[in-house]
VEXDO-38721 format. One record per residue (C-alpha): residue in three letters; y, z, x; chain. Coordinates in steps of 0.5 Angstrom, whole numbers, plus 2048, in hexadecimal, padded with zeros to 3 digits. Example, Ala and Ser with C-alpha at 12.3 -4.5 7.8 and 13.67 -1.06 7.14 Angstrom:
<recs>
- res_Y_Z_X_chain
- Ala_7F7_810_819_A
- Ser_7FE_80E_81B_A
</recs>
This chain:
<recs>
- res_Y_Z_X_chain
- Unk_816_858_81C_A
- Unk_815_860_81B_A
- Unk_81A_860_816_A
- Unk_818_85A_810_A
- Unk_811_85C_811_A
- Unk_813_863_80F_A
- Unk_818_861_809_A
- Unk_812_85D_806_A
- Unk_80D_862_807_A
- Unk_812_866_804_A
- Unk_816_863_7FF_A
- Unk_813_866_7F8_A
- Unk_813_86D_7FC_A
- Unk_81A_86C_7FD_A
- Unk_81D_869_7F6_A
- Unk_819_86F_7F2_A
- Unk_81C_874_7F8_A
- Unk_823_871_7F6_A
- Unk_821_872_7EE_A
- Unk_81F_878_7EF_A
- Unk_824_87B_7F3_A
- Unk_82B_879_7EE_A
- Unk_826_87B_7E8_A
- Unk_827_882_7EC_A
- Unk_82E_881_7EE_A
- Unk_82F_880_7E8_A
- Unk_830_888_7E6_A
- Unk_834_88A_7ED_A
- Unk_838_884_7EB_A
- Unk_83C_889_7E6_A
- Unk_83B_88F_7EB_A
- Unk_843_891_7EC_A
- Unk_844_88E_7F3_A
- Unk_83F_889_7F4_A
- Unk_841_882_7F5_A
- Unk_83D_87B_7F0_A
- Unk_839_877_7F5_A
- Unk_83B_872_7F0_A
- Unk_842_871_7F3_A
- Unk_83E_86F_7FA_A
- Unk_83B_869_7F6_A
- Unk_83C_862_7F7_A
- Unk_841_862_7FD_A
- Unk_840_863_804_A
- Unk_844_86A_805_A
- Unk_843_86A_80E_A
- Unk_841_864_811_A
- Unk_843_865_819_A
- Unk_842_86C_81C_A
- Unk_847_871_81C_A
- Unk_843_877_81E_A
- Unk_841_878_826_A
- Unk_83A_877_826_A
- Unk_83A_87B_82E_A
- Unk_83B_881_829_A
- Unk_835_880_825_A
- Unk_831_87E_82C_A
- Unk_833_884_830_A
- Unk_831_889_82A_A
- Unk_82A_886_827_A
- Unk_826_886_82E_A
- Unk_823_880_82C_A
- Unk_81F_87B_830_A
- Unk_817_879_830_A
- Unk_813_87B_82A_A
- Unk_818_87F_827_A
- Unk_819_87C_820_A
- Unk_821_87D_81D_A
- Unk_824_87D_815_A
- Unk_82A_87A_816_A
- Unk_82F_878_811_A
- Unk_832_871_811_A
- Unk_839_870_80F_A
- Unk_83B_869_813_A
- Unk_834_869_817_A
- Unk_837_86A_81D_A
- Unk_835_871_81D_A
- Unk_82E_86F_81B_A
- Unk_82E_869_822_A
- Unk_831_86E_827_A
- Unk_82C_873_826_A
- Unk_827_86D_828_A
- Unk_82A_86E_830_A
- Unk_826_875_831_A
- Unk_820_871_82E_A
- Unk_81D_876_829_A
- Unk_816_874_826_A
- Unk_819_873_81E_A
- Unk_81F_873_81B_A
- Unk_81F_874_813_A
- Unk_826_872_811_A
- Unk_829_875_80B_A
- Unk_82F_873_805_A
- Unk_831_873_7FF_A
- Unk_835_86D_7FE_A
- Unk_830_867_800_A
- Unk_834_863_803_A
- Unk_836_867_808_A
- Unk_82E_866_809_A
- Unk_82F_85F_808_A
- Unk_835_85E_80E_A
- Unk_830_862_813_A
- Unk_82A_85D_811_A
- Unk_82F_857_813_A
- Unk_831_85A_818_A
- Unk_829_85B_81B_A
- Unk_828_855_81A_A
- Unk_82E_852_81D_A
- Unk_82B_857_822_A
- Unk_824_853_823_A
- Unk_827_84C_822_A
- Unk_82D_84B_827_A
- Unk_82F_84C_82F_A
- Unk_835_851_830_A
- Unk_83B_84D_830_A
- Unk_838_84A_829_A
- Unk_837_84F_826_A
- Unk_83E_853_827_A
- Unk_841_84C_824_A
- Unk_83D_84C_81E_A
- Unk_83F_853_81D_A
- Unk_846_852_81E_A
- Unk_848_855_824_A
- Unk_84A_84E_827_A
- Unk_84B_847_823_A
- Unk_846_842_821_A
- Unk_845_83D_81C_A
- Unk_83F_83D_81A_A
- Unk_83D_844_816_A
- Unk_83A_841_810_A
- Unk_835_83D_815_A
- Unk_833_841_818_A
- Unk_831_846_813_A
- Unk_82D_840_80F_A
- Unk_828_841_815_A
- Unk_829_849_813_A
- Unk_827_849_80D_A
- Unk_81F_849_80D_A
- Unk_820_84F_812_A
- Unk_824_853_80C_A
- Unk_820_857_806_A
- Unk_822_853_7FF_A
- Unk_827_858_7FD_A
- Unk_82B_857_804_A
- Unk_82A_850_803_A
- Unk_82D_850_7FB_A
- Unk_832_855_7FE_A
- Unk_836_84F_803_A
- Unk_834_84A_800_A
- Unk_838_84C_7FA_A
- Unk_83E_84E_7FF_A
- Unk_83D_848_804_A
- Unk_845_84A_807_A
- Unk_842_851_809_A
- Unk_83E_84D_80F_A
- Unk_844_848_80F_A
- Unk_84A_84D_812_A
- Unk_845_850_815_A
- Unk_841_856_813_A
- Unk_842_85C_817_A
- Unk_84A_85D_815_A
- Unk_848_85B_80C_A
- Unk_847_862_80B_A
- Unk_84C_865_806_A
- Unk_84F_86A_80B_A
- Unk_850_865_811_A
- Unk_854_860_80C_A
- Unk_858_866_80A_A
- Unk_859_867_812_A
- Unk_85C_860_812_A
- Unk_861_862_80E_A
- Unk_862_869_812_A
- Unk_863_865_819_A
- Unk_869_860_815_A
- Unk_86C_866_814_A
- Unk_86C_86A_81A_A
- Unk_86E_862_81E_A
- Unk_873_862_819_A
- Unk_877_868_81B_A
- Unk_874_868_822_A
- Unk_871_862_826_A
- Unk_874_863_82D_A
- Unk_872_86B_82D_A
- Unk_86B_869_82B_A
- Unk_869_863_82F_A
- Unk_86B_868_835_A
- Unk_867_86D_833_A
- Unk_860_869_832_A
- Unk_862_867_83A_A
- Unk_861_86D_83E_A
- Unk_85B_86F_842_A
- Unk_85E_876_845_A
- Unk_85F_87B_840_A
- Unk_864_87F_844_A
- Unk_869_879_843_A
- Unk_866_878_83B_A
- Unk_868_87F_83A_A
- Unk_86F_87E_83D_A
- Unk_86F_879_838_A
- Unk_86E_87C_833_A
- Unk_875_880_833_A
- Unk_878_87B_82F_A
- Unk_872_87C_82A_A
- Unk_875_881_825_A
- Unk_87C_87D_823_A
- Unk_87E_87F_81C_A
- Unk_87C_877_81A_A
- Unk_875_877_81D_A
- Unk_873_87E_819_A
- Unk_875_87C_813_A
- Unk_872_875_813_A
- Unk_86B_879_816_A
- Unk_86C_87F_811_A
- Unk_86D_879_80B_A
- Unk_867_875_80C_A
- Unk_863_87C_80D_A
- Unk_864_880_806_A
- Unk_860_881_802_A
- Unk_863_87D_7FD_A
- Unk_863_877_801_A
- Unk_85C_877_803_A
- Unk_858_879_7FD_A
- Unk_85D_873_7FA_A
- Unk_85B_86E_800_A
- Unk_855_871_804_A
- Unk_851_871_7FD_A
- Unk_84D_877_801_A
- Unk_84B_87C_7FC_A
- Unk_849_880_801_A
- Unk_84D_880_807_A
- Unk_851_887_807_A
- Unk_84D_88A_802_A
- Unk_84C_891_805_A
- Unk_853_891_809_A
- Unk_856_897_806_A
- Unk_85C_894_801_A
- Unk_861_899_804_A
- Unk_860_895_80C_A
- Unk_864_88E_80C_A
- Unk_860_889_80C_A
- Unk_865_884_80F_A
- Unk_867_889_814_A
- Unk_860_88B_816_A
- Unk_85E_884_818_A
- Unk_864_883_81C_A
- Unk_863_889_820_A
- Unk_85C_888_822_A
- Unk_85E_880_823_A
- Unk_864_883_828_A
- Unk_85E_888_82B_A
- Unk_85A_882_82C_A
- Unk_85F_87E_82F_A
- Unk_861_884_834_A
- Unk_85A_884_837_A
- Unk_857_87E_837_A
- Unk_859_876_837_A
- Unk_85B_872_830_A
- Unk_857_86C_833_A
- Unk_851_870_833_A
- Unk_850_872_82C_A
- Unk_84D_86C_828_A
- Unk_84F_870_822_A
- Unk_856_870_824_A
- Unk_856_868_825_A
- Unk_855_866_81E_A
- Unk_85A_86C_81C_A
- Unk_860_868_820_A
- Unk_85D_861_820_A
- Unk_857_860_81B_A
- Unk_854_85E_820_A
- Unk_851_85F_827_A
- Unk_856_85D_82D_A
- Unk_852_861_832_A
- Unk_84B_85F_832_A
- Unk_849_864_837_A
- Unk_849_869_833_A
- Unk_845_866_82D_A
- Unk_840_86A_829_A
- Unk_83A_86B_82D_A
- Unk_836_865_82B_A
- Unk_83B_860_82C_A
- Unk_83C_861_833_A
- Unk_839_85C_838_A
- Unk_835_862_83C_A
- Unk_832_865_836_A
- Unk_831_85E_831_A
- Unk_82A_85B_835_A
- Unk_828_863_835_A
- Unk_829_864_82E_A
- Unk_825_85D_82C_A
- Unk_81F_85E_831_A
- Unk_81F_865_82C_A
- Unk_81F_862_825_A
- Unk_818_860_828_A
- Unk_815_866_828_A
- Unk_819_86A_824_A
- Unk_817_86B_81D_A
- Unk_81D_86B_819_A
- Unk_81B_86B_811_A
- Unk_822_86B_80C_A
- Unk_822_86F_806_A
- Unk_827_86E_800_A
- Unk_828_875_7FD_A
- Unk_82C_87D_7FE_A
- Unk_829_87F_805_A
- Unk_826_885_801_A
- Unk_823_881_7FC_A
- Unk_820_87C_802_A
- Unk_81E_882_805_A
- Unk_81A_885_7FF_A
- Unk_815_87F_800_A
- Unk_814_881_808_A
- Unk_80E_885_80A_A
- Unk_80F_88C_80D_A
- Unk_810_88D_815_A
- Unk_813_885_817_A
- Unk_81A_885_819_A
- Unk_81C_886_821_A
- Unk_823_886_81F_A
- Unk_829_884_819_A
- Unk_82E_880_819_A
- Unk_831_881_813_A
- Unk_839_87F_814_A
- Unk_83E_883_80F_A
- Unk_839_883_80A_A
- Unk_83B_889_807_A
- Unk_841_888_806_A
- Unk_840_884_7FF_A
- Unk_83A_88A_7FD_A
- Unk_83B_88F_7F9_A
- Unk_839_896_7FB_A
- Unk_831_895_7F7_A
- Unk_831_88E_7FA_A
- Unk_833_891_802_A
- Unk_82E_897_800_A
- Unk_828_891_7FE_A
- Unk_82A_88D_803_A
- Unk_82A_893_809_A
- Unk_823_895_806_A
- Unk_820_88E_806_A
- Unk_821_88F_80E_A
- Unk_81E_895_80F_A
- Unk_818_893_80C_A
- Unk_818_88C_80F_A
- Unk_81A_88E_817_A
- Unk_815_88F_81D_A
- Unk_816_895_820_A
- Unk_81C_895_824_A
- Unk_81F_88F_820_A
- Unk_827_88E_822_A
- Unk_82C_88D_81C_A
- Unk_832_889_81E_A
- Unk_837_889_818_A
- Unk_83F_888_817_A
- Unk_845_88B_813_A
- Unk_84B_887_812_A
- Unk_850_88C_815_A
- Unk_84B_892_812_A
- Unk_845_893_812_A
- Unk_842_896_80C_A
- Unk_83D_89D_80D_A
- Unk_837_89D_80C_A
- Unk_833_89F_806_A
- Unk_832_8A6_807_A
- Unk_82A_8A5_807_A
- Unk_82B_8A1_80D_A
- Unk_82F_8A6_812_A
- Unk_82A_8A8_816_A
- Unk_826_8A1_816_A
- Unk_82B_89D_81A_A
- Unk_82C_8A0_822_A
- Unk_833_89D_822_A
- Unk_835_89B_829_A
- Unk_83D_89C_828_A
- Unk_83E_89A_82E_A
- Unk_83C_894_82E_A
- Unk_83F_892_827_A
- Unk_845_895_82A_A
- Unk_845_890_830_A
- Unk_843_88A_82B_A
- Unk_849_88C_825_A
- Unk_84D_88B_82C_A
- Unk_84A_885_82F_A
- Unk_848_881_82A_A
- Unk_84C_87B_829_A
- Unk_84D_87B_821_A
- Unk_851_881_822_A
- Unk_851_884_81C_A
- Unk_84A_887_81B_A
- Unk_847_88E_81C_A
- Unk_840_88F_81E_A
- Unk_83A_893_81C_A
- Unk_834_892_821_A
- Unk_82F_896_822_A
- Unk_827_897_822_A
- Unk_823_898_81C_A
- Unk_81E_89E_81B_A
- Unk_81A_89C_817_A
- Unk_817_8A1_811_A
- Unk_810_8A0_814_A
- Unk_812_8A3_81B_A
</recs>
């Protein structure tokens, strides 16, 4: 039970970690270009996994002894990181309930088999979510516990499709059945490419374009999405509709539909091809990733990653998982945050970060602290399985070296 012991050793640290960084926030709040962390509060914004975690894998070098900072969004980030078995994970958001929804899903982790588990996150049918919760509880901090327990039809649905995002996919894939249901039951049924991608010639109609560009403009997804930092840093002369579209069509050129989890919600809300699930939902890796929760310690803070950092000693992370966090900084905040790594990193420590279309530059301070490794973010911005990110990935040089 490595994770309850460390939230109740932890918890006073926490919660005077959590004051202190919103008290901090609070200038960079009026900062042009940053975003309120208050807008995240109070709702689960991601609760499935829309990222593909072999791209982090393949970038941090992570394994025995090696301790991660890692951002934790809808958890699975947090759970696919535990099949290369580091020594320590040190989970980080702003919004407590997304750290709420990740200490659920630990739990149900540690508690149910396989196939029970998929049911009572809601990848398959069951019945008794909320019983099944009730032997839950004790194993969840007080916080996480007051959260569902307040918000019983969360775990009831099924809480890895509750997130804010995977209920505005609900209303995405209506749409796209509405205009073309036949067209797309055929492609999430193909295991050739070369086929798929013969297919594919009937994807750009007139139709189907301006149902995909409506559903992808700006307007549309900042009314629906309720992602205030979604395509921040994508320059304001790019189409947002049109670029999302194209790389969708790239994806689909090069790799089967079925194979994105990302691309299952987006067409069905759900996932129809369980082979391609994220890591820790599939059969192979699940025994794998329990065994680990014994081992590895996984300690969760609820604070801005700059301010959860500022806490921690010099010279102690391996690696950094830190998702599109820098999205939503401002240029003071991204410029904190990027120091706050540097003096917390081990020598040749790896950074792994993601861009929604772009990736913004690094401070200036920083340009030669980061040994990028373009080749492979070129390689992960074309494989990875949610297809719209750019990567940073690189090895610190750290000051002292």
């Amino acid at each position: 039970m490595t994770m309850q012991r460390d939230l109740a050793k932890h918890s006073a640290t926490h919660a005077s970690l959590s004051e202190r960084s919103h008290a901090r926030g609070s200038s960079a709040e009026a900062e042009p270009g940053a975003i309120p962390w208050r807008k995240f509060s109070g709702r689960i914004s991601y609760s499935s996994c829309n990222e593909d975690s072999r791209s982090e894998l393949k970038a941090l070098h992570l394994g025995a002894g090696k301790r991660v900072f890692c951002i934790t969004a809808g958890g699975g980030r947090v759970l696919n990181l535990l099949h290369d078995r580091p020594q320590e994970i040190v989970a980080v958001d702003v919004n407590p309930t997304q750290n709420h929804l990740l200490e659920l899903k630990i739990a149900a982790m540690r508690a149910l088999a396989y196939e029970p588990y998929l049911a009572f996150l809601g990848v398959r049918p069951a019945r008794d979510r909320l019983k099944l919760y009730q032997n839950l509880r004790p194993d969840l901090s007080d916080a996480a516990r007051a959260f569902f327990d307040a918000s019983p039809q969360i775990v009831q649905r099924g809480a890895l499709f509750q997130g804010s995002l995977e209920r505005f996919l609900v209303h995405v894939a209506r749409v796209t059945h509405i205009v073309r249901p036949i067209w797309i039951n055929r492609l999430f049924k193909f295991d050739d490419i070369a086929k798929q991608r013969h297919f594919l010639d009937g994807w750009n109609t007139r139709a189907w374009r301006f149902v995909g560009e409506t559903l992808c403009r700006r307007s549309f997804l900042e009314t629906f999405s309720r992602d205030p930092g979604f395509w921040r840093f994508v320059p304001p002369e790019v189409p947002l509709h049109k670029r999302i579209f194209d790389l969708m069509h790239r994806y689909l050129c090069n790799h089967l539909a079925r194979d994105s989890h990302l691309l299952q919600l987006v067409f069905f809300a759900r996932y129809i091809y369980e082979p391609a699930m994220p890591i820790y939902l599939l059969p192979g890796s699940y025994e794998r990733i329990r065994e680990a929760l014994k081992t590895t310690r996984i300690t969760i803070v609820t604070a801005p990653a700059a301010a959860a950092l500022a806490d921690i000693p010099d010279a102690t992370f391996d690696g950094y998982s830190i998702a599109d966090v820098s999205s939503y900084l401002s240029e003071t905040d991204f410029g904190t945050l990027m120091d706050e790594i540097m003096r917390t990193a081990r020598a040749e420590a790896r950074l792994c970060s993601r861009g929604i279309f772009v990736h913004r530059p690094l401070p200036p301070d920083h340009l030669h602290h980061v040994r990028r490794d373009h080749n492979l973010e070129r390689r992960l911005s074309f494989d990875d399985l949610a297809m719209v990110h750019e990567f940073l990935v690189g090895t610190l040089q750290t000051r002292s070296h």
